[in-house]
N, C-alpha and C positions, 0 to 999 in steps of 0.2 A: 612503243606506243606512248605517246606522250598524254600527260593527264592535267587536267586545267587545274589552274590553284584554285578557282572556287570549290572545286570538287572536295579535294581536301579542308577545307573552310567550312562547308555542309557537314561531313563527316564527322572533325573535331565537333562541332556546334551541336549536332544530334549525341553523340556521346557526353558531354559536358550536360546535356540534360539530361539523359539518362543517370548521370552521378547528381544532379539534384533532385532527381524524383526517388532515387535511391534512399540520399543523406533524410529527405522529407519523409520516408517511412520512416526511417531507424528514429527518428526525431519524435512522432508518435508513439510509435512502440515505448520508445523511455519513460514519455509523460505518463502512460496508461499504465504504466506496469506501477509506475509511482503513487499515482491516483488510488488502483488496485491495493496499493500495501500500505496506504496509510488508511484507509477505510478498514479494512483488516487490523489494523494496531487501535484503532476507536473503539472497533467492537468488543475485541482483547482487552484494553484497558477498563472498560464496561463492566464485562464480564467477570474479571479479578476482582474490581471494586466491589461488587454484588454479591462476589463468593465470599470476601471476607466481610463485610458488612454483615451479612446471614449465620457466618460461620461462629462468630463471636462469643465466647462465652461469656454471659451475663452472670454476676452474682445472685441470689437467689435472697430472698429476704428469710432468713427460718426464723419462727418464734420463739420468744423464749419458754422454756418450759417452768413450771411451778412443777415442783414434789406434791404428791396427794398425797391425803394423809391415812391412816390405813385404821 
């Protein structure tokens, strides 16, 4: 049975899209996950900041004491 070459010309054509609607997700996927973990390193960076800023030990001013006299 013989098969016309547009036939195969379709065939390749619909497959060649299907590997760009493919490469088109995976190409989201990367951006979002990026998107996703730098939002997450914001928050984290935040958070550290806040912990040590709070955590901080301050000197304490004490007064000085006088001896009483007895």
């Amino acid at each position: 049975m013989y098969e016309q070459p547009s036939l195969h010309l379709e065939l390749a054509k619909l497959k060649h899209r299907d590997y760009e609607i493919e490469a088109g997700r995976a190409r989201l996927a990367a951006q979002a996950d990026r998107k996703g973990f730098e939002g997450l390193e914001l928050v984290k960076s935040a958070v550290t900041s806040l912990r040590t800023a709070l955590s901080r030990r301050r000197p304490v001013a004490v007064p000085k004491t006088h001896l009483q006299p007895i």
